[in-house]
N, C-alpha and C positions, 0 to 999 in steps of 0.2 A: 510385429506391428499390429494394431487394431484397429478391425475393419468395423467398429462402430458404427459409423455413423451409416453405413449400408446396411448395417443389419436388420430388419423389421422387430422391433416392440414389441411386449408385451405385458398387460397388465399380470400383475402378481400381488399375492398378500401383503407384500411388503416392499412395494414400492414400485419404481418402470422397471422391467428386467428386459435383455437383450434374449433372442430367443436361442443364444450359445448360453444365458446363464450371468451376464457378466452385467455388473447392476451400471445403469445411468451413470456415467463421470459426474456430472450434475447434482442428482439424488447425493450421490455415493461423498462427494465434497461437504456436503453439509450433514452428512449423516458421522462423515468424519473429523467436525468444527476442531475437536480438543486431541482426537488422535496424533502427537507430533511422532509415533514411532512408525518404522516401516519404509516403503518405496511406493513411489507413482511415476507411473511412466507419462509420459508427456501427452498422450491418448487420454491419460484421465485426470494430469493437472489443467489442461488448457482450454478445456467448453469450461468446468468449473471457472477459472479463472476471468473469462472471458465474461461470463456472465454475473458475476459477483461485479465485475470492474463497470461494465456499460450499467446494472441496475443502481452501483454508486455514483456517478458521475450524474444520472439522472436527480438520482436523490440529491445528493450535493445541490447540484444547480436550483431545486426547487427549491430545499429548507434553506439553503443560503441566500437565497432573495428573496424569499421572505421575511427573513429576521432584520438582512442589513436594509430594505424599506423599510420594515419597521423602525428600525434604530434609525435611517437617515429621518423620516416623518415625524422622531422627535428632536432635530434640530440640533443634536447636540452630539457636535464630533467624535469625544468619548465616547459615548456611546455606539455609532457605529465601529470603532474601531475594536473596541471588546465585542463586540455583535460577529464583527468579520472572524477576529484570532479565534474566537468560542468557534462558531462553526466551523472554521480550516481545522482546528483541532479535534471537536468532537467527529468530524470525516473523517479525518485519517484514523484517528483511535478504533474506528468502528470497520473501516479498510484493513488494517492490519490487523485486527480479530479474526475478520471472517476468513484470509486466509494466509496465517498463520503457518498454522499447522500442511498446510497443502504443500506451500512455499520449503519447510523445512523436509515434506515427505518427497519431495522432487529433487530438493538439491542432496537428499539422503540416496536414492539412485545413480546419483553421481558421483557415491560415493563420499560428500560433503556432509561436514556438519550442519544442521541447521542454523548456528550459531551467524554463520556467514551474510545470512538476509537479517540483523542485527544493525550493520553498519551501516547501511540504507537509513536505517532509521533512528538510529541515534545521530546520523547528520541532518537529516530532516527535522528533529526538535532540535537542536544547536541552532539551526539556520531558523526557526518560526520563532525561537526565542529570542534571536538578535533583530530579527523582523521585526518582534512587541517592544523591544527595547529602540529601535529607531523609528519605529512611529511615532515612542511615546517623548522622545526627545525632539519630535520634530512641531509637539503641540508645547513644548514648553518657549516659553519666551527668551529667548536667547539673542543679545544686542547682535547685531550683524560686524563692529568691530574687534569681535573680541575674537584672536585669532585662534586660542586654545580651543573655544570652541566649535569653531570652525572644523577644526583639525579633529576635534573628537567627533562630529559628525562625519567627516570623508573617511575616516580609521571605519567607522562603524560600517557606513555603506559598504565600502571593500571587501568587510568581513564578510559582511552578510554574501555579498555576490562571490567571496570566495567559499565560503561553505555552502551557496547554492552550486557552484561550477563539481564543487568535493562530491555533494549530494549526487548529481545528475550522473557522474563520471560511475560511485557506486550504483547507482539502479539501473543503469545499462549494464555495467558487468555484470550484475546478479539478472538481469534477463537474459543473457548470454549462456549463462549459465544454465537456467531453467528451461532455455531453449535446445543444447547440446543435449545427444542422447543420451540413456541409463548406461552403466556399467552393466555385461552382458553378466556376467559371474555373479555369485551370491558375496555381496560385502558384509562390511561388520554392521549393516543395519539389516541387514535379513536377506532373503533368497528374492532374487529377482523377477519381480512383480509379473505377475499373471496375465 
């Protein structure tokens, strides 16, 4: 286990070091953006993660309302509604960059492929893309007797709330996961993190 965060700091050449030696989880997460190979024990995925997630959620919240006021102050629903999907999209895109590889080095601890934090997210664009598809069916004019179309709107909604429930159900398990300790033993992704 690592006593981190009691440790006392120290500046170094190359970046915060701990005064055992052992660099920043912090530092050390961003200094490893594209590293998907190796182990992280949950000492050095979880400030890392912790803090990439509250600096997105920040961001999210400010470029997102700024843009959909902009798009609503030009009046024209289109418009906000590509204003929203562009920013839900370019957040996540820019969330699952940063970490990526952290996600994949943690559940490789476990033993797991990275491949596994995969399914979180290709149900996540299924469900934004059936999102864009029922928005865009809900600005289109559609007589209120006609019962097919009816029926393709309540099919659509269902989907979508069924691939959000699919969604939610995988990224609980995959934090479940991220959350359960390292395999003590050296696996087939290397020797058991330092």
């Amino acid at each position: 286990m690592s006593d981190w965060p009691n440790r006392r700091t120290v500046r170094s050449g190359q970046g915060f070091m701990t005064s055992g030696g052992t660099m920043n989880p912090i530092v050390r997460g961003f200094k490893k953006l594209a590293d998907f190979k190796g182990r992280d024990r949950r000492s050095q995925f979880w400030p890392y993660a912790g803090v990439v997630c509250a600096v997105w959620f920040v961001l999210q919240g400010v470029v997102g309302n700024l843009v959909m006021f902009t798009a609503m102050a030009s009046g024209d629903d289109a418009n906000f509604v590509i204003a929203f999907i562009g920013t839900m999209v370019a957040g996540v895109l820019l969330l699952v960059c940063l970490l990526a590889a952290a996600v994949s080095r943690r559940l490789h601890d476990r033993g797991l492929s990275g491949l596994w934090a995969l399914i979180p997210v290709g149900l996540l664009v299924a469900m934004m893309s059936g999102f864009g598809l029922l928005f865009q069916s809900l600005g289109e004019e559609v007589p209120t007797n006609d019962p097919a179309a009816d029926m393709s709107f309540v099919f659509g909604f269902l989907s979508v709330m069924l691939g959000n429930l699919l969604y939610m159900a995988s990224l609980v398990t995959l934090i479940v996961f991220l959350c359960l300790k390292g395999k003590a033993d050296p696996n087939r992704y290397g020797l058991e993190p330092a």
